[in-house]
DRENTORKOL-3810 file (N, C-alpha, C; in nm, 4 decimals):
REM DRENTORKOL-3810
@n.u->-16.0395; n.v->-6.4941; n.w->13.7364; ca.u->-16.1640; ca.v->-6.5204; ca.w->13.8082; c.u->-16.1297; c.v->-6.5539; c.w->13.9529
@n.u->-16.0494; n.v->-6.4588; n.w->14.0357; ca.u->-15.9823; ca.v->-6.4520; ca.w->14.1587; c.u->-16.1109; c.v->-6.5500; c.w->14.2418
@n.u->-16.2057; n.v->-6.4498; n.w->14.3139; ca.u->-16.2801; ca.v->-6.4938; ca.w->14.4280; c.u->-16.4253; c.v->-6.5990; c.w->14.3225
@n.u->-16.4705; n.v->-6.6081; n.w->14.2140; ca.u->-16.5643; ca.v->-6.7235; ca.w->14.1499; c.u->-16.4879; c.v->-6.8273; c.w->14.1042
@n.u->-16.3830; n.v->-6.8302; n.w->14.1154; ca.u->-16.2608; ca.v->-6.9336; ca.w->14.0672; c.u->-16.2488; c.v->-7.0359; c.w->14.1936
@n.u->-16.2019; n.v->-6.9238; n.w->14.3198; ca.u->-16.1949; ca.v->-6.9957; ca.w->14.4070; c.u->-16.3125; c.v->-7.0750; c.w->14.4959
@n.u->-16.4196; n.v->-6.9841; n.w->14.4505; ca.u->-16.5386; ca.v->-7.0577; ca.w->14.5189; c.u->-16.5907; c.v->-7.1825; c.w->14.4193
@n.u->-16.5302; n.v->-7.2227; n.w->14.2660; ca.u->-16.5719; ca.v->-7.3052; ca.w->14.1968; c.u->-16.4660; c.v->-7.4259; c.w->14.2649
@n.u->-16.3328; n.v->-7.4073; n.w->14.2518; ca.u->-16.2834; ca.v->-7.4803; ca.w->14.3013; c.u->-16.3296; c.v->-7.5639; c.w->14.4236
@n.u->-16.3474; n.v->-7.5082; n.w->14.5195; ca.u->-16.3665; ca.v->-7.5631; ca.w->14.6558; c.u->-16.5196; c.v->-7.6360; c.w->14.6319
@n.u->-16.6159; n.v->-7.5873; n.w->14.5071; ca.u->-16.7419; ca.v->-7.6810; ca.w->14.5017; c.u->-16.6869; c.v->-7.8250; c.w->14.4446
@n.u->-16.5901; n.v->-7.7686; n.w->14.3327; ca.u->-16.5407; ca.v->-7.9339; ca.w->14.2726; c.u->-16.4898; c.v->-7.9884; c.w->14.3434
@n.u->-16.3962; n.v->-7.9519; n.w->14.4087; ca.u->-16.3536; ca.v->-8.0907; ca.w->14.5431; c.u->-16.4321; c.v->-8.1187; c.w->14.5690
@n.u->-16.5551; n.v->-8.0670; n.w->14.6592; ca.u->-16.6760; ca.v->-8.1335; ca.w->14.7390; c.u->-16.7079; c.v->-8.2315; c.w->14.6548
@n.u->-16.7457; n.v->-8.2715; n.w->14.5288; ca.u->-16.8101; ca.v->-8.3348; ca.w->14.4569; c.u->-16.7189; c.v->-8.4522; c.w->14.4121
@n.u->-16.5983; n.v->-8.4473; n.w->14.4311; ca.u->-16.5080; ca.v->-8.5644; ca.w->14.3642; c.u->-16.4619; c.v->-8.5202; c.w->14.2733
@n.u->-16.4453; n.v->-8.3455; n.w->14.1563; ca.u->-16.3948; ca.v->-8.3745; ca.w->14.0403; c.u->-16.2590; c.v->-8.3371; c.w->14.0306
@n.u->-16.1838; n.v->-8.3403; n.w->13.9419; ca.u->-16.0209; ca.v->-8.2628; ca.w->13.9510; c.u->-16.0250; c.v->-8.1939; c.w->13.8623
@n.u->-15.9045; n.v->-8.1311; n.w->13.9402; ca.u->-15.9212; ca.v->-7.9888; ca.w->13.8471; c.u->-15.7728; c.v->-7.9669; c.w->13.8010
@n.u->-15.8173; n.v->-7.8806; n.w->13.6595; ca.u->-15.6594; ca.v->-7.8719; ca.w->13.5953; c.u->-15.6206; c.v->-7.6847; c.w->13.5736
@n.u->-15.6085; n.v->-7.6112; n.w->13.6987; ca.u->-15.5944; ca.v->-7.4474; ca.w->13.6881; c.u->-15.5073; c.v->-7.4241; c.w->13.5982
@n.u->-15.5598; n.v->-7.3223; n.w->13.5007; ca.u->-15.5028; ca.v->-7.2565; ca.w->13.4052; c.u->-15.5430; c.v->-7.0990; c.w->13.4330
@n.u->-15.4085; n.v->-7.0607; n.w->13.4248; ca.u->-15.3924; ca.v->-6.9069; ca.w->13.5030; c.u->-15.4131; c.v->-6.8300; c.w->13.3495
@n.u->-15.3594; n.v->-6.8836; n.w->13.2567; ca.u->-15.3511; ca.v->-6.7759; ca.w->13.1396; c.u->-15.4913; c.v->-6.7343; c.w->13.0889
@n.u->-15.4824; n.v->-6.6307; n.w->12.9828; ca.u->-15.5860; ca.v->-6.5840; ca.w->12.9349; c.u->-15.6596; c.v->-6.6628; c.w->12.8545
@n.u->-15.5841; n.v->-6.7806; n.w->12.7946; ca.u->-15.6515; ca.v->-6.8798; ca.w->12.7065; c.u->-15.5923; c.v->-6.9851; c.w->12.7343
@n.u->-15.7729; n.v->-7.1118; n.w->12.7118; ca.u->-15.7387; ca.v->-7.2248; ca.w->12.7306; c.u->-15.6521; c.v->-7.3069; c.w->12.6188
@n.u->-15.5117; n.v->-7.3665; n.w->12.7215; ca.u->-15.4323; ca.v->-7.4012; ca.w->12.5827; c.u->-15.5280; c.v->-7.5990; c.w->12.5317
@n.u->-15.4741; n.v->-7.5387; n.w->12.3986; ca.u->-15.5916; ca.v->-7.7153; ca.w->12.3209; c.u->-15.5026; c.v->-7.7955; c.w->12.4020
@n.u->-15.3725; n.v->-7.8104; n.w->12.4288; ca.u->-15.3180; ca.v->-7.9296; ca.w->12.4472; c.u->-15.3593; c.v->-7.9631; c.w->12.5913
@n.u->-15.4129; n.v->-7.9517; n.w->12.6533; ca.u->-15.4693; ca.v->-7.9794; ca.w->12.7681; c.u->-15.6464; c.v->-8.0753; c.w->12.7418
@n.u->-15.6879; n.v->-8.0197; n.w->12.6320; ca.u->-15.8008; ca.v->-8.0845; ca.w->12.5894; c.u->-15.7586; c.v->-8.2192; c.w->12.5308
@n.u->-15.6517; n.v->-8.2300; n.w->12.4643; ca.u->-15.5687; ca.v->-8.3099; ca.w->12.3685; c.u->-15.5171; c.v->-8.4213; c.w->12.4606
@n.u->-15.4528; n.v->-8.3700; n.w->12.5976; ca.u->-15.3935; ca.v->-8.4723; ca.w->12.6400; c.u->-15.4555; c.v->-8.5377; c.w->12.8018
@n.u->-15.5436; n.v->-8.4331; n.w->12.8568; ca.u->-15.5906; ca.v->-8.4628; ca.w->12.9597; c.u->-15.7655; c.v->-8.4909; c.w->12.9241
@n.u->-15.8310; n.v->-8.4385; n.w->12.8658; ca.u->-15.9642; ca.v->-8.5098; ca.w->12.7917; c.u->-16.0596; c.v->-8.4736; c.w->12.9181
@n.u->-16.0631; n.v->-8.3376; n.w->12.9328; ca.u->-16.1780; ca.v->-8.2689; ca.w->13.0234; c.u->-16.2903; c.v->-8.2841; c.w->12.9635
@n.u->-16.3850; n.v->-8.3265; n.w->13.0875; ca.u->-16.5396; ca.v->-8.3120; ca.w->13.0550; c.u->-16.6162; c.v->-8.2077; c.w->13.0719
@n.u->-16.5271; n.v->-8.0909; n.w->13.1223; ca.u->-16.5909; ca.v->-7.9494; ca.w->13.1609; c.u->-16.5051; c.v->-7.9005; c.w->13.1671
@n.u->-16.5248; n.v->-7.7488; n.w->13.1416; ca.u->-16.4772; ca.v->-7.6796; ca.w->13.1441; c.u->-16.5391; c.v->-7.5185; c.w->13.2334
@n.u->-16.4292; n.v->-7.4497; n.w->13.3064; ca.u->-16.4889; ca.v->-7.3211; ca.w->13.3347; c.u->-16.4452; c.v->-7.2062; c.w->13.2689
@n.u->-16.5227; n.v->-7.0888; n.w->13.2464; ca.u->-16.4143; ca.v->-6.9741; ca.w->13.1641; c.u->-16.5585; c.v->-6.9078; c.w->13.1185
@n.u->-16.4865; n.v->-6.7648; n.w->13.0945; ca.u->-16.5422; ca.v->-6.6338; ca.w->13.0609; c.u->-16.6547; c.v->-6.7085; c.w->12.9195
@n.u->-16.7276; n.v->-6.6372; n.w->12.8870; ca.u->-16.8077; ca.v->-6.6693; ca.w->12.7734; c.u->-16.6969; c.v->-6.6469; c.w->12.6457
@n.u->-16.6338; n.v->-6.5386; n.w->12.6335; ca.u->-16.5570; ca.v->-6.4725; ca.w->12.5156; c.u->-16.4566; c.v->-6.5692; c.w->12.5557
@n.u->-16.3929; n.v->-6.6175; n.w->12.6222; ca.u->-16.2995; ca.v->-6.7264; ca.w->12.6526; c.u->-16.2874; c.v->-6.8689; c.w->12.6188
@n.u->-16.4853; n.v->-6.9288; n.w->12.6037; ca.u->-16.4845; ca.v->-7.0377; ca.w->12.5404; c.u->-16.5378; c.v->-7.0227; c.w->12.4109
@n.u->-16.5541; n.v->-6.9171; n.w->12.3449; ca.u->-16.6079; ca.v->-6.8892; ca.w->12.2443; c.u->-16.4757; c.v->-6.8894; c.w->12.1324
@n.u->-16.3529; n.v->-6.7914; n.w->12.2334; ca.u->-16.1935; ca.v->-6.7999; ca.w->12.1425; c.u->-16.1539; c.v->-6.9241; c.w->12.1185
@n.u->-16.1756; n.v->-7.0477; n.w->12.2491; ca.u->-16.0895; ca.v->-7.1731; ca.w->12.2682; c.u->-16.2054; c.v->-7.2564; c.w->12.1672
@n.u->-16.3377; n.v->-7.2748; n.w->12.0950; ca.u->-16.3625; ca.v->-7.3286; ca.w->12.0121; c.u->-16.3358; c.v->-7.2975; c.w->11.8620
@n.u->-16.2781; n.v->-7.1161; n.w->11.8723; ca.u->-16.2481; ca.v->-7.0908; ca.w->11.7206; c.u->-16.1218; c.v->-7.1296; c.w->11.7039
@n.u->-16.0282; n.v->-7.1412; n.w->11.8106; ca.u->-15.8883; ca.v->-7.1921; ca.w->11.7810; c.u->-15.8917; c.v->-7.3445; c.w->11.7748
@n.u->-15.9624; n.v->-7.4285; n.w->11.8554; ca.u->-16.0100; ca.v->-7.5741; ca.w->11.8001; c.u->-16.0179; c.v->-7.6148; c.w->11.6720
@n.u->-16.1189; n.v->-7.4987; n.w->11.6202; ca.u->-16.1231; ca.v->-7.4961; ca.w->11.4590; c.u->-16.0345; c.v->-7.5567; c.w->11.3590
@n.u->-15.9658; n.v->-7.3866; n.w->11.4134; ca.u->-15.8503; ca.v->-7.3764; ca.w->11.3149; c.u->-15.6705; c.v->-7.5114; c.w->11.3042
@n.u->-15.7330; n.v->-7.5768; n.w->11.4553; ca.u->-15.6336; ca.v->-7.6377; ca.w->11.4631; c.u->-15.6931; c.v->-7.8191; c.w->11.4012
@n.u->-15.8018; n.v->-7.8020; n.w->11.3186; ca.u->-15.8662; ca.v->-7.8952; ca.w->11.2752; c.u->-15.9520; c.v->-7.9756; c.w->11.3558
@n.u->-16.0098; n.v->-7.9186; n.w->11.4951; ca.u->-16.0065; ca.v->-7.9888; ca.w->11.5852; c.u->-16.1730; c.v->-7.9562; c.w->11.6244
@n.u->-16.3012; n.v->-8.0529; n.w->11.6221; ca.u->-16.4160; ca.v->-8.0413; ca.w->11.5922; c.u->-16.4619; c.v->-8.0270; c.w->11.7835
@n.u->-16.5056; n.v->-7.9049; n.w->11.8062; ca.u->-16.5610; ca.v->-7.9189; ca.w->11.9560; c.u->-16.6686; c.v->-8.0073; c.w->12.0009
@n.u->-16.7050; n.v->-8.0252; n.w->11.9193; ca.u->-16.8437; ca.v->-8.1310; ca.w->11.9461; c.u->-16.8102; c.v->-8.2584; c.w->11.9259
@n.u->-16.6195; n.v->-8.2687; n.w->11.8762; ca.u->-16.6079; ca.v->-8.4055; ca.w->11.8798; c.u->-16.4810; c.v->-8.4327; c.w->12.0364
@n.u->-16.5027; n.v->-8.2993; n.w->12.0840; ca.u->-16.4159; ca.v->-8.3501; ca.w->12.2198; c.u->-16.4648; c.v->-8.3913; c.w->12.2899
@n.u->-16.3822; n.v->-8.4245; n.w->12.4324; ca.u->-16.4426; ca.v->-8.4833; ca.w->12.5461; c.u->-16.5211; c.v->-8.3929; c.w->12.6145
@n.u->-16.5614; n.v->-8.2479; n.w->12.6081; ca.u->-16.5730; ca.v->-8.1548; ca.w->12.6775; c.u->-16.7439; c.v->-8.1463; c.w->12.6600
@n.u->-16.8339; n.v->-8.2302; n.w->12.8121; ca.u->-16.9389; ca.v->-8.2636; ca.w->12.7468; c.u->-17.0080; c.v->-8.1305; c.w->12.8334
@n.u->-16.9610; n.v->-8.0102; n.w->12.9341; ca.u->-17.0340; ca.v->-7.9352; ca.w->12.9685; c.u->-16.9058; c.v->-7.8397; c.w->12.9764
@n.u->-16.9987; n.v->-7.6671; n.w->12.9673; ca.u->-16.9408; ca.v->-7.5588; ca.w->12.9933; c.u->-16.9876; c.v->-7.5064; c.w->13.1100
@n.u->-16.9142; n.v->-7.4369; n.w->13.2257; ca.u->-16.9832; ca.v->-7.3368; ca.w->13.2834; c.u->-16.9079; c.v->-7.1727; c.w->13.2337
@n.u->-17.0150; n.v->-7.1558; n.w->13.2074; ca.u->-16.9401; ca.v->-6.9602; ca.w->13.1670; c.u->-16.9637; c.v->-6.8697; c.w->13.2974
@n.u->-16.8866; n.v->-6.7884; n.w->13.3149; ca.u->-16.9235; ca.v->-6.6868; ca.w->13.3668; c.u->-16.8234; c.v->-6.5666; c.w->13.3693
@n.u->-16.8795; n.v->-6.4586; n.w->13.4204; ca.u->-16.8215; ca.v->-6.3252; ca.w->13.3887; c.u->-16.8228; c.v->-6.2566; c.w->13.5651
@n.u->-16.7924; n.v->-6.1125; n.w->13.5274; ca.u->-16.7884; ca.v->-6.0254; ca.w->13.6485; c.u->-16.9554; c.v->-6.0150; c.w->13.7648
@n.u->-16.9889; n.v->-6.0355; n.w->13.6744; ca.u->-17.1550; ca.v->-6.0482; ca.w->13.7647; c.u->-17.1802; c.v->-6.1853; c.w->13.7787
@n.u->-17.0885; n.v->-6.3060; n.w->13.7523; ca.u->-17.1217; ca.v->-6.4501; ca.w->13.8544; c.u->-17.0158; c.v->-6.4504; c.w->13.9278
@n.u->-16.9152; n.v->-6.4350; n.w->13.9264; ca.u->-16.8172; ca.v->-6.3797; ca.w->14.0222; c.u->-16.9005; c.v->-6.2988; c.w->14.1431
@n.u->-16.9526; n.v->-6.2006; n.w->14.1298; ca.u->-16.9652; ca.v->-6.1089; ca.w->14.2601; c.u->-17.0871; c.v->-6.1822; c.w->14.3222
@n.u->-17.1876; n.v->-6.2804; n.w->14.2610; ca.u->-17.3163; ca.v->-6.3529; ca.w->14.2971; c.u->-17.2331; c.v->-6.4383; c.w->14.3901
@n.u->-17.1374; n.v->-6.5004; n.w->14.3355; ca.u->-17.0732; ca.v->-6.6020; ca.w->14.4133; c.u->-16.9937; c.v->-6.5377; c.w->14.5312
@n.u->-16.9764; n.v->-6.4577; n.w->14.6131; ca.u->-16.9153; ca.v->-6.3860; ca.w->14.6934; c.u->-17.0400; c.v->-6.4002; c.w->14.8637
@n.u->-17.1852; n.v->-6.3985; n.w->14.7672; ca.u->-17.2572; ca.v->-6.3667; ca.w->14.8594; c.u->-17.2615; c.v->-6.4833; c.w->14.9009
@n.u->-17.2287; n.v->-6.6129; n.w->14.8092; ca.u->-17.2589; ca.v->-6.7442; ca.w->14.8543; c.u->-17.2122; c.v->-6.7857; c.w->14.9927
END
């Protein structure tokens, strides 16, 4: 999420939050596990994989810290360009 990545970033500084960049294709759990994000950003099919692997790793999404998602794809990416 090259150029909506970078324009998310530069909104969360403005606001006070920190941020933990993860370049890979999937969010790894141990980052949920050990750093205890209250949000998260990522593709729809991206947080949809990282709650079925939660699952499987016994691990209840609705019992993490993760109290908001933002999703987005190739068409909030290019919205965010015009910003």
């Amino acid at each position: 999420m090259n150029v909506g990545a970078n324009t998310m970033t530069l909104g969360a500084h403005k606001i006070n939050m920190s941020i933990i960049p993860e370049g890979k294709c999937s969010f790894p759990i141990r980052i949920i596990q050990n750093y205890h994000p209250t949000g998260i950003v990522g593709s729809v099919f991206k947080l949809l994989r990282l709650a079925k692997r939660m699952k499987s790793a016994g691990l209840d999404p609705k019992e993490s810290s993760i109290k908001r998602l933002i999703a987005g794809e190739k068409a909030f990416q290019k919205n965010q360009e015009n910003i």
